[in-house]
KOLTORFI-658476 format. One line per field, with one value per residue (C-alpha): residue number from 0; residue in three letters; x, y, z. Coordinates in steps of 0.1 Angstrom, whole numbers. Last residue first. Layout:
BEGIN
num <- (NUM, ...);
residuo <- (ALA, ...);
u <- (X, ...);
v <- (Y, ...);
w <- (Z, ...);
***
This chain:
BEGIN
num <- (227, 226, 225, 224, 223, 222, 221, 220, 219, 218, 217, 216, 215, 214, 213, 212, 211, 210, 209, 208, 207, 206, 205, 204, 203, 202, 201, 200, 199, 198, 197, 196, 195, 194, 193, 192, 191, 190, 189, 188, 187, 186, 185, 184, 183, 182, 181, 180, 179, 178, 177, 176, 175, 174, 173, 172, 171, 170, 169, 168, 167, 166, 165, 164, 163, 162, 161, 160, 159, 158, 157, 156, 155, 154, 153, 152, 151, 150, 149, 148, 147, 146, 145, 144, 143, 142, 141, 140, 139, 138, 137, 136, 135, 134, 133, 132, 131, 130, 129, 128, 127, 126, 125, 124, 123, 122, 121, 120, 119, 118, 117, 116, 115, 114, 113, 112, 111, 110, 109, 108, 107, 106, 105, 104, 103, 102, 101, 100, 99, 98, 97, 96, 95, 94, 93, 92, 91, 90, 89, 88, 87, 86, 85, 84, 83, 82, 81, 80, 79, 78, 77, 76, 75, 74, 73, 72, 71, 70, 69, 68, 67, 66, 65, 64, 63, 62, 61, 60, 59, 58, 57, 56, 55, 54, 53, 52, 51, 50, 49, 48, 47, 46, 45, 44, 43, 42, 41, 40, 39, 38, 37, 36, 35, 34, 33, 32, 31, 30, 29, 28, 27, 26, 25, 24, 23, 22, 21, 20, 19, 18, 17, 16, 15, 14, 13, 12, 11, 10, 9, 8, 7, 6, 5, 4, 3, 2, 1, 0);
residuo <- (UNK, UNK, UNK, UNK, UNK, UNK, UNK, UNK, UNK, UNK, UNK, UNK, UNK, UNK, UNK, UNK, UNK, UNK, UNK, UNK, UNK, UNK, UNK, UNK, UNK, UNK, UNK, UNK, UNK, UNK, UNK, UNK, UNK, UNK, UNK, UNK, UNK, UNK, UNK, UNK, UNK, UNK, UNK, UNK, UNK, UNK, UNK, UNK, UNK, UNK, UNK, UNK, UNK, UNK, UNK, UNK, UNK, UNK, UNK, UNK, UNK, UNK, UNK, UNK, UNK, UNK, UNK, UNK, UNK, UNK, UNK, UNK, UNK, UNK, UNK, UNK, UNK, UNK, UNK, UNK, UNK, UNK, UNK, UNK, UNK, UNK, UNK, UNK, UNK, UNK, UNK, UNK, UNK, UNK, UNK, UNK, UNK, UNK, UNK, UNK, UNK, UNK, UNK, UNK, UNK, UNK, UNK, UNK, UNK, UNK, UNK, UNK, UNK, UNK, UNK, UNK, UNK, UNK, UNK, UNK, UNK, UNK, UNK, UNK, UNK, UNK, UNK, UNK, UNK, UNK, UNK, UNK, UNK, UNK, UNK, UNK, UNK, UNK, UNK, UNK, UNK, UNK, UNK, UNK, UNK, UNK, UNK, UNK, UNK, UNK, UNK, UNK, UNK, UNK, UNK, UNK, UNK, UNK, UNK, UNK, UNK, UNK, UNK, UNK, UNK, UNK, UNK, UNK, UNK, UNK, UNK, UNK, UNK, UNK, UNK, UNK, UNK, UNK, UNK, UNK, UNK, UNK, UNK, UNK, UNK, UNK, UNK, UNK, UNK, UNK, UNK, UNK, UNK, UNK, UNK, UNK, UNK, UNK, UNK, UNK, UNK, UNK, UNK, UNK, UNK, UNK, UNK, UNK, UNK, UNK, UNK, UNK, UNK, UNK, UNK, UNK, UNK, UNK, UNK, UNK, UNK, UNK, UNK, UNK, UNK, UNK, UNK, UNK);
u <- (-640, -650, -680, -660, -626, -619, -642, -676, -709, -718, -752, -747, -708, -732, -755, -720, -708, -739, -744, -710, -691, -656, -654, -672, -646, -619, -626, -626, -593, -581, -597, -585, -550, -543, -555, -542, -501, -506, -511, -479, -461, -471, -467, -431, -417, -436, -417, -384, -391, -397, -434, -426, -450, -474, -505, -498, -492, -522, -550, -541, -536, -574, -587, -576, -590, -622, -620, -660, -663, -693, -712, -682, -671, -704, -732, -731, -716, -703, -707, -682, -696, -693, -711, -706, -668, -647, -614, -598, -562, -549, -545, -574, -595, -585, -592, -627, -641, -657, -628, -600, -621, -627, -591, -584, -607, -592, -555, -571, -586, -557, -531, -557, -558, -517, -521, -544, -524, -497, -517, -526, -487, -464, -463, -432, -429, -409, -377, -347, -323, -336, -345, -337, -361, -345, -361, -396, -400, -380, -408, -435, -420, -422, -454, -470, -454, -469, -504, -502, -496, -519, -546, -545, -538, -572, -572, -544, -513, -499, -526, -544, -515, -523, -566, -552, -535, -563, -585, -559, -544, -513, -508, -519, -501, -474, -465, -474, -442, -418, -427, -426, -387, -378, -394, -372, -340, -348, -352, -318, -299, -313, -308, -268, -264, -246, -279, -275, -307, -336, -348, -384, -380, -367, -392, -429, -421, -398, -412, -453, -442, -424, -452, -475, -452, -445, -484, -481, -458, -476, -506, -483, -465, -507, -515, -488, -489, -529, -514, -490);
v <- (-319, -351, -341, -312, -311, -273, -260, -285, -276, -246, -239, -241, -224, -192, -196, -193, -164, -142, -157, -143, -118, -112, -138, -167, -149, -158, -192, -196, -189, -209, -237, -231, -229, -263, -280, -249, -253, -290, -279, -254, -280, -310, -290, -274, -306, -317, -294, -298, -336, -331, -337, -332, -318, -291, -309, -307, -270, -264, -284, -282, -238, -243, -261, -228, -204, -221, -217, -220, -251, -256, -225, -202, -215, -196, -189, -190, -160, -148, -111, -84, -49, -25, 9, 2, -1, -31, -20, -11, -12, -42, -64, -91, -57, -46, -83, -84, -114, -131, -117, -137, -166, -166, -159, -188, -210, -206, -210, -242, -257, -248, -266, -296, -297, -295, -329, -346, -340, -352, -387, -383, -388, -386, -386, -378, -390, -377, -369, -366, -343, -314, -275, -250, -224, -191, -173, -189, -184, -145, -141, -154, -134, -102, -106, -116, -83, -60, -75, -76, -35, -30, -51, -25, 6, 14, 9, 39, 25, 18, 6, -12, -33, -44, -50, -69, -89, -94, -102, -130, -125, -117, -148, -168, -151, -145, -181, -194, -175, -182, -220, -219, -206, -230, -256, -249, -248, -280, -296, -286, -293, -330, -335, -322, -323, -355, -361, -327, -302, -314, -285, -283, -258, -235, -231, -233, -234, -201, -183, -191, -182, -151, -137, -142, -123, -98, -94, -87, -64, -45, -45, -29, -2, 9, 6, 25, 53, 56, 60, 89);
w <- (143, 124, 105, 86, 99, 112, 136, 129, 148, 131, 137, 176, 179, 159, 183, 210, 188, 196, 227, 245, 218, 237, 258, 236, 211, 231, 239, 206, 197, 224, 209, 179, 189, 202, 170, 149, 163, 155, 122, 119, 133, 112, 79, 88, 95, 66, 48, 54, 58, 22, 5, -33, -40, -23, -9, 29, 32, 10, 26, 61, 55, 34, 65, 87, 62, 69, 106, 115, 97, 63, 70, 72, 39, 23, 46, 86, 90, 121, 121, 137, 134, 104, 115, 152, 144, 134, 126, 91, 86, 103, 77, 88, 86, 54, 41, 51, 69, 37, 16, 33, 34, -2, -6, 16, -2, -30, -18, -4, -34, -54, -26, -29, -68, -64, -44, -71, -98, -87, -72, -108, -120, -98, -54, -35, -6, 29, 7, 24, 44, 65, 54, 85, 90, 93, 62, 73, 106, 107, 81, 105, 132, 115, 104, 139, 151, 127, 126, 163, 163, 139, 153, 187, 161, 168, 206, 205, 218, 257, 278, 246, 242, 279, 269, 241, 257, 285, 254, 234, 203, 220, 235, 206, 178, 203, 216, 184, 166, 194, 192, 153, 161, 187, 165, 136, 155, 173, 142, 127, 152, 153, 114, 106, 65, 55, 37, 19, 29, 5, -17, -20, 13, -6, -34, -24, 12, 13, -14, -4, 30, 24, 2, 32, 54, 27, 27, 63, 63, 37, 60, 90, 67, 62, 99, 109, 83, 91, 127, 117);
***
């Protein structure tokens, strides 16, 4: 039954991530009708992005987990967020709202350009991805005394200490054209890191103490190389 949970849970989650490359890759090109209501709209999609950080924060954090723990099996501990984070990140991007109007749309090399970013990043995500194990980021592997948790200071890992956080900048800000649907969804999501990330963090000093802190040490930059 829990190998059942855990495996439903990591195809939720890749229907989460397929949901987001639909939903901003497609929909969201589409500009809303100008006569379309803007205010509304906005404060739907923030209440919903709101509701989504809320958890993935809250419940990411150790006395969260230490609750979830109280009621399931520690191992199904990641399931149980994975499963949860999924469905609000679909519910996110199915119910987002699109807005009228075109933020900029960039032709030519600039064109070029841009997609090269949203590569780069879908690269580096996969990269990322792998790095940290996928299974585990999907809930059905957890870290036991025979695969502990490693900060790496190799690879993407050695250049910020949230690669797959850079890659989300670099791909939900490349994509063309740039409509306020989007962008919406672009500076939300990314503000969303900047407060998370330090959260995050905080966290893992918790959890891991030096070993993470050395690891702070080496890698001095979380998320903009030589700016922060």
């Amino acid at each position: 039954m829990q190998t059942a949970f855990a495996w439903v849970g990591a195809l939720l989650f890749a229907l989460s991530l397929a949901s987001g490359a639909l939903v901003y890759g497609i929909r969201l090109g589409v500009p809303a009708p100008a006569s379309a209501p803007l205010w509304p709209a906005v404060a739907i999609n923030v209440v919903l992005f709101t509701v989504f950080a809320l958890h993935h924060s809250l419940l990411a954090r150790t006395g969260a987990k230490a609750w979830v723990t109280r009621t399931v099996p520690a191992d199904l501990e990641r399931s149980v967020y994975v499963w949860v984070a999924s469905l609000l990140f679909m519910a996110v991007c199915w119910l987002w709202q699109p807005l009228p109007g075109v933020a900029w749309h960039l032709t030519g090399p600039g064109s070029w350009a841009m997609w090269l970013l949203v590569l780069t990043g879908a690269s580096m995500t996969g990269r990322a991805a792998s790095a940290i194990g996928v299974w585990e980021l999907a809930g059905v592997r957890v870290p036991s005394p025979d695969r502990p948790v490693e900060f790496k200071v190799t690879g993407l890992f050695g250049f910020v200490r949230h690669p797959i956080y850079l890659a989300w900048l670099l791909m939900v800000f490349g994509v063309q054209p740039m409509t306020y649907s989007r962008l919406l969804f672009a500076v939300i999501s990314s503000a969303y890191l900047v407060v998370a990330i330090p959260l995050e963090e905080a966290s893992l000093v918790e959890a891991f103490g030096e070993k993470y802190r050395a690891y702070q040490r080496q890698v001095r930059s979380r998320l903009l190389p030589g700016i922060w």
